[in-house]
Structures are given as structure tokens and as C-alpha cells.
N, C-alpha and C positions, 0 to 999 in steps of 0.2 A: 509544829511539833518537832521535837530533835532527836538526832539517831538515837540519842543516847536514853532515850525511853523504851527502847523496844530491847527485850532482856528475853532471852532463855534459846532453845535447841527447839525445833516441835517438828515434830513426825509425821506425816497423814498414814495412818494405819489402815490401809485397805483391806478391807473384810467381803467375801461375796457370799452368799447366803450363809451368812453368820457363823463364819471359818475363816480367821485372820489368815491374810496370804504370809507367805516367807517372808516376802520383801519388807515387811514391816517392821519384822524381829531382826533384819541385816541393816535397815536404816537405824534403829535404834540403838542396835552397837557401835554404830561410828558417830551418833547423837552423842551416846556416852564418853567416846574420843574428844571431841571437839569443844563437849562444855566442860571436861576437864580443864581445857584451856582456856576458857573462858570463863571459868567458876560462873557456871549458870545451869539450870536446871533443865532437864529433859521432860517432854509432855508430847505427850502421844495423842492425835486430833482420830476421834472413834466416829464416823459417822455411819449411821445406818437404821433399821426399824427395829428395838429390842433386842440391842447388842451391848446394853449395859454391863453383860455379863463376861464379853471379856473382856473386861480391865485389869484384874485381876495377872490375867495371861498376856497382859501387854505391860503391866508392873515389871513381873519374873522374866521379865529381858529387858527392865531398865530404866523404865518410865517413873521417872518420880512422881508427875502426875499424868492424867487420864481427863481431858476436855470431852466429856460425850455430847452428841448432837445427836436428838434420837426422835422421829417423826413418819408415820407413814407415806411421807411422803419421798421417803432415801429408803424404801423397802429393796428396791433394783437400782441399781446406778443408770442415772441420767443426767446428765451433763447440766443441766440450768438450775436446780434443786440443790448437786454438790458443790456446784459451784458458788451460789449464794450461799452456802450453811459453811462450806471451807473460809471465803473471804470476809465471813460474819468473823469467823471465828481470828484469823488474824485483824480486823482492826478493832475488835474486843480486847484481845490479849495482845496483842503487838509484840510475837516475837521476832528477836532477829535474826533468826536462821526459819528457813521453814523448806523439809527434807519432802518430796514425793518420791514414788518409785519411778523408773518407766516404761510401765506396764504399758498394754492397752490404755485403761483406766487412766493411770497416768499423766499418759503422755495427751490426752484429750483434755484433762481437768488441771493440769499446771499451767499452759500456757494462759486459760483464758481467767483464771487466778489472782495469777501475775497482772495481767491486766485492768482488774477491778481493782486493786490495791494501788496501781501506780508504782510497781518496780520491775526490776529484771528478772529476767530467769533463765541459767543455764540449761541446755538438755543435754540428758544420755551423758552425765557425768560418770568417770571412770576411777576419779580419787578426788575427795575433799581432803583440808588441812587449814589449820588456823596460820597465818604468818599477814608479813607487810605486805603492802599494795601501794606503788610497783615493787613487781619482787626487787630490781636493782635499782638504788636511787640514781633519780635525775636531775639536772643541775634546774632547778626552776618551778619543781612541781614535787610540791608536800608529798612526802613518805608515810601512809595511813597504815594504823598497825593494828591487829588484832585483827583481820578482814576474812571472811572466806573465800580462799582459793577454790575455784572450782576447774579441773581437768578434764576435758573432755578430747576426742578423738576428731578431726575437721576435714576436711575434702576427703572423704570415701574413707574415712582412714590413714590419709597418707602423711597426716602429721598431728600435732598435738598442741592444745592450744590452752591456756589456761588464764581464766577469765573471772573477774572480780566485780561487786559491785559496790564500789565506797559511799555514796552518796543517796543510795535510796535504803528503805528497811520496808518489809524482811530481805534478808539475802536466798533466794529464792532456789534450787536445782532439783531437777529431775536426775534421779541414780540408774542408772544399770541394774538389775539384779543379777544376785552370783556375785558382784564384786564387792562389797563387802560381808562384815565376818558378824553374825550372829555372837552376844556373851554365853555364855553357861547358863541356862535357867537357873533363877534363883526359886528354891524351893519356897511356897507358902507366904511367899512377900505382895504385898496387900498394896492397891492402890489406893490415892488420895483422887477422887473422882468431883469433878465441876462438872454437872449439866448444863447444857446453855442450847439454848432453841431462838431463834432468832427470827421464827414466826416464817410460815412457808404460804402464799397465796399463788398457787397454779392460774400459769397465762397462755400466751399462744406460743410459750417458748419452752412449755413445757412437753415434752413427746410422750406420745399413751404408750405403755407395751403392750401389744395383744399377748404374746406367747413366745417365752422365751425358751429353744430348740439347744441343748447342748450335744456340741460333738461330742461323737464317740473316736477316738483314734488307737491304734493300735500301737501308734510312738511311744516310748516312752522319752519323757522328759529327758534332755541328755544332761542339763540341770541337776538333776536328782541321780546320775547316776554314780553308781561309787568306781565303777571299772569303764574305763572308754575308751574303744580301740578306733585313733581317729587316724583319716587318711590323705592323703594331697596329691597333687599336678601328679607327681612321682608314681603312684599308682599304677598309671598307663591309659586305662580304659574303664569304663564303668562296670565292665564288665567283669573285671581285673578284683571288683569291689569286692566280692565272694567267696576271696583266700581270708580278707579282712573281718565278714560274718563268721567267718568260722572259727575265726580266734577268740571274737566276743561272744560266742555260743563256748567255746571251752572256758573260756574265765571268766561266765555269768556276767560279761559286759554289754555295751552297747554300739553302736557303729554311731561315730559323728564323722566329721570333713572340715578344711580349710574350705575359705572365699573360691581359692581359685578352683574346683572344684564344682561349688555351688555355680560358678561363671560358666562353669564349662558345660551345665546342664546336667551332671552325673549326679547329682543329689538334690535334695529340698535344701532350701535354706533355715526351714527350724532344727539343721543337726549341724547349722556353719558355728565353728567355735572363731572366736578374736573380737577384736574390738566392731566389727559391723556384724557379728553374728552372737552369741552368746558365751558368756565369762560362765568360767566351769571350776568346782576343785574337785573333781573324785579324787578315792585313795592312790589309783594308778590311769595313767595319761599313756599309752603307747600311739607314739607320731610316730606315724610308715608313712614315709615320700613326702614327707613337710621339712622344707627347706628352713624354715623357723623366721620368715618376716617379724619383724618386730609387733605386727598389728594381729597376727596368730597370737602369736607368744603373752601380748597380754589378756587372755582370753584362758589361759590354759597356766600360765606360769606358777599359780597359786596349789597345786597340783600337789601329793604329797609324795609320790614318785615318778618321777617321765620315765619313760622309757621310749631315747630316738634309735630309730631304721633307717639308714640312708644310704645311699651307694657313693654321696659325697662327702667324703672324711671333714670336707672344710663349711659344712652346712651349719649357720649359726644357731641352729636347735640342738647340736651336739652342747653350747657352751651353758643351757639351760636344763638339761637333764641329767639324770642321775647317774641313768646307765646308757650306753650308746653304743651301733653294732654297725660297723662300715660293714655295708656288704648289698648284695642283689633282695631284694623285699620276696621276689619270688620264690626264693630258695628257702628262705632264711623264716620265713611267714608259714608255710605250710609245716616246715620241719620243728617249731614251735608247739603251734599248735597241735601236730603229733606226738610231739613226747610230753604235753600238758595231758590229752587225752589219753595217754598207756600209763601214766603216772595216778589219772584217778581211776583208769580199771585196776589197777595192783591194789588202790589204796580200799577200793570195796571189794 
């Protein structure tokens, strides 16, 4: 069979008890990117027990069509069931992109996938794009065009690697969530829905769930938030963290942190923003004591105003934010935060 049969953009839209995640509506907007370029069609892979019903809501962000795979046997995700009904569903439809998130979910059900079909698979990509492969030609070795680039983050972060696979199909990546960008729902826009069942006979490789326990946490998502007052090395002390609560308690935000930070024990790692921790856009980013390594910065850059704090005038996160205030965090943080709070006692 030749690459050149395998056609279109396909999604896996992750749903858990029958609530499409974000990440499915962020892979489908850059589905929509990519087969632009490709003049090919986007399709959204629906797996689950009686979730026929959103396609519809996977159309209205994009999906020209809706592959559902629907059995009770995918009522809970378990890795041997998605897995067979996923890799049914690419050597059925044979496309040549095929987008997962990476989630949890994810990140367990792409790699072994990828394996059943016999191609590659990027993880914890940061940026797709259609272009040649090798990006610069070589004197000896065919220039392949139309390929997906896939970008990803490599030894801890510390550089950036962007990796292609010419020769097998699908082109396989796991996404980031956060890093890309959701379209505009389209209002009332109706999908073109294929069921396809590909027939499920439970083995020894199927796992029972007795009882599935959901945490409760008091986090909030630093994901979802729209204001984030994040903090770094610069700080001082964890203790130090407290001036920083209190600014996100005046502007209804959230407290997150850089890596080094999370290294240093002063925080959890589900509120690290950058490329090893989580890609964020609230409306407003204030960085206190984040020097702006490049592997922060893409995690937060997407941001719709920064606002850097730093005592080092020459700190490379001054050259990515909007507004920027050389001075002491200790000074400059509390006296903020004071006149945001005597601003809303006037305003009531």
C-alpha cells in the first residue's frame, strides 16, 4: 500500500463520562490549520458507550466528519478495548495525520497505537506545521514536501527538536494541551457521522474496573485560569510565596511557578508553567522572580498581557512582556496588591 492513500487530518476526541475534554476542541483547530494545507478533510475519532450525541459538538469546532466507535465495552477507558477500536479505526480509514492529546489518556493510548499500525509517533508536541522534510536540503537525500513537522521539547527541556516521519502513514503526535488554540464554535453546524464497530471480544488483556474513585482537589486548574500570578527562583523562599497569594486573592487569580521552583521543593508540580510543566493563555500572566528561560517563556508566551517583576533590568522575560517593573518583588508586590485592594473598597 502507498503513502499516497492515506488522506485526511483525524483527531482522537477524548470524552470521559460523556463530556468531550478541551483538548479535543484545541487539536481540532490546528486539524483545521494543517488540512488547509493539505486540502484534506478533518475527522474527529469519537470513542466511547453512547456518545453518539456529541458529534454534533465536535462538528462546531471543526470536524467535517465524526468516525464514532460506540460499545460497551469503551464505557471507562482502558487501554486494550481503545486501543483495538483507535487502530481499527486508522487501518479502516487510513489517514495521514492522526492528532491525540497528551493527557493521561493519551499519553498511554498513542504510543501502543502507534505500534499496531506500524508507524511513528512524536510525544508531548509543542507546534505542528506542514513544510519539507529535511527542513534544509541535503546534497544526496530526496527533499519530501508536504510532511508534518512535529516540535517537540528534548533532554528536560533544554532544547528543541523537531522530528518528521516521511516514510511510514499516519504521521502520528501526541499534543500538549494549552498549546493550541480552539476555532470560534460554529453555531448549529451538524456533523456527517460514520459508525464503525470493529467488533470487541474481551481477553486476558482486558482489565475489570471495580470502582472508579474521583479526586476531589481544591486546585484549581492553572489551565483554566484567566488571571495567574506565577512565581520563580527570585522569590527567595517558599515562604516568600504569600505576598504572591495575595495578589491572586486581589485580582480573582491563581498562584502558579516556574520548574525551578517546583526543583526546589516550594511547590507541586501541577501549577509548573513551561515546556516540562503546563502551557497556559490567561488574559493576564504576572512573572515575579522568573528570569524568562526560554522553556518558561514557551509555556506562558501565548498570554494576552505579561506583566514581568524583576530586580534584573536585563532578565530575558522583560523582552516578552508587555509591561515590565525593574525593582525589589518585595516592595513592589505588596504595594500592588494594596492599592488593587483600596481601589475595590472605593469602587463598593
Amino acid at each position: 500500500m502507498g503513502l499516497e492513500e492515506y488522506k485526511g487530518v483525524y483527531v482522537f476526541a477524548q470524552q470521559v463520562d460523556n463530556k468531550l475534554s478541551g483538548i479535543a476542541f484545541e487539536l481540532l483547530g490546528k486539524a483545521k490549520d494543517l488540512a488547509k494545507d493539505l486540502d484534506a478533510e478533518v475527522a474527529a475519532v469519537l470513542i466511547g458507550y453512547e456518545v453518539k450525541d456529541l458529534a454534533d459538538e465536535l462538528a462546531a469546532y471543526g470536524a467535517d466528519k465524526v468516525i464514532v466507535v460506540d460499545d460497551p465495552e469503551l464505557k471507562e477507558y482502558r487501554t486494550e478495548p481503545y486501543a483495538h477500536a483507535l487502530a481499527s479505526v486508522i487501518k479502516e480509514f487510513k489517514p495521514e495525520i492522526m492528532l491525540v492529546g497528551a493527557t493521561a489518556i493519551g499519553r498511554d493510548l498513542g504510543p501502543r497505537v502507534s505500534a499496531r499500525v506500524a508507524t511513528g509517533l512524536t510525544a508531548d508536541c509543542t507546534k505542528l506545521e506542514i513544510g519539507d522534510f529535511p527542513i534544509n536540503p541535503m546534497p544526496g537525500r530526496e527533499q519530501k514536501h508536504n510532511q508534518l513537522l512535529m516540535t517537540r521539547p528534548a533532554f528536560g527541556g533544554n532544547t528543541i527538536a523537531t522530528i518528521a516521519c516521511p516514510n511510514h502513514r499516519p504521521q502520528m503526535a501526541t499534543v500538549r494541551p494549552g498549546v493550541m488554540q480552539a476555532i470560534d464554535k460554529i453555531e448549529g453546524a451538524k456533523a456527517n457521522v460514520v459508525e464503525f464497530n470493529p467488533g470487541f471480544e474481551p481477553n486476558n488483556k482486558y482489565v475489570e474496573i471495580l470502582e472508579v474513585v474521583k479526586a476531589v482537589s481544591d486546585t484549581v486548574d492553572i489551565m483554566d485560569a484567566k488571571i495567574l500570578v506565577s512565581g520563580g527562583r527570585g522569590v527567595g523562599t517558599p515562604e516568600n510565596f504569600k505576598i504572591l497569594e495575595d495578589l491572586a486573592a486581589a485580582v480573582g487569580g491563581e498562584v502558579s511557578c516556574s520548574r525551578a521552583v517546583v526543583d526546589s521543593g516550594w511547590k507541586p508540580r501541577d501549577i509548573q508553567v513551561g515546556q516540562t510543566g503546563k502551557t497556559v493563555r490567561p488574559n493576564v500572566y504576572f512573572a515575579i522572580g522568573i528570569s524568562g528561560a526560554i522553556q518558561h517563556v514557551a509555556g506562558m508566551e501565548e498570554s494576552d498581557l505579561i506583566i514581568a517583576i524583576n530586580k534584573d533590568e536585563s532578565a530575558p522575560i522583560f523582552d516578552v512582556a508587555d509591561y515590565g517593573i525593574v525593582g525589589d518583588l518585595n516592595k513592589i508586590v505588596p504595594a500592588l496588591t494594596k492599592a488593587i485592594n483600596e481601589a475595590k473598597a472605593q469602587k463598593n
